[in-house]
C-alpha positions, 0 to 999 in steps of 0.5 A: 200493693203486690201481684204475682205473674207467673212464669208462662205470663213473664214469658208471653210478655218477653216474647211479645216485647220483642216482636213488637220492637222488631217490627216497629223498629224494622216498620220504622226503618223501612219508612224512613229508608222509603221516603228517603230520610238521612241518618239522623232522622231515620234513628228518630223515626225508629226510637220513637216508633219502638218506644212508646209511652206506656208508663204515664198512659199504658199503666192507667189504661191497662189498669182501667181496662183489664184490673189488677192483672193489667196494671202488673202486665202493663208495669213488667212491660214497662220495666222490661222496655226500660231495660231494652231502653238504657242499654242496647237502645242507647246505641241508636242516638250514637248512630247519629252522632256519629252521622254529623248530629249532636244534641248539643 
């Protein structure tokens, strides 16, 4: 099974990609600055508001919502988070241990 995207689409979902994750992450932030939390606790705030599970979820119900075009949207999304996720996202639980927190 195979789809193509065009240029125009990949474009459209990069672009949507990172206004979603600046504005989670600055919603999340501000949140957690707001109510006061420390460190440790305001990363976990950000990293779970920017990254939501659109893989086991966003896949199946981008699929059963709009067809074939959403479940190839919804798969480069997915890819193109991952990448956001294992390289400048893994910054932020280093933040927190820096703070004192270790996930040991």
């Amino acid at each position: 099974m195979s789809s193509t995207i065009d240029g125009e689409t990949l474009l459209k979902v990069i672009g949507g990609l990172v206004l979603f994750l600046f504005v989670m992450a600055g919603l999340a932030e501000g949140i957690g600055r707001v109510l006061g939390e420390a460190e440790p606790i305001k990363s976990a705030l950000v990293l779970t508001s920017t990254f939501p599970n659109s893989g086991n979820y966003g896949i199946p119900l981008s699929e059963f919502a709009f067809g074939e075009v959403g479940r190839a949207t919804a798969v480069l999304f997915l890819v193109l988070q991952s990448i956001v996720i294992y390289t400048p996202g893994s910054t932020s639980p280093r933040t927190a241990e820096a703070s004192g927190v270790s996930a040991r």
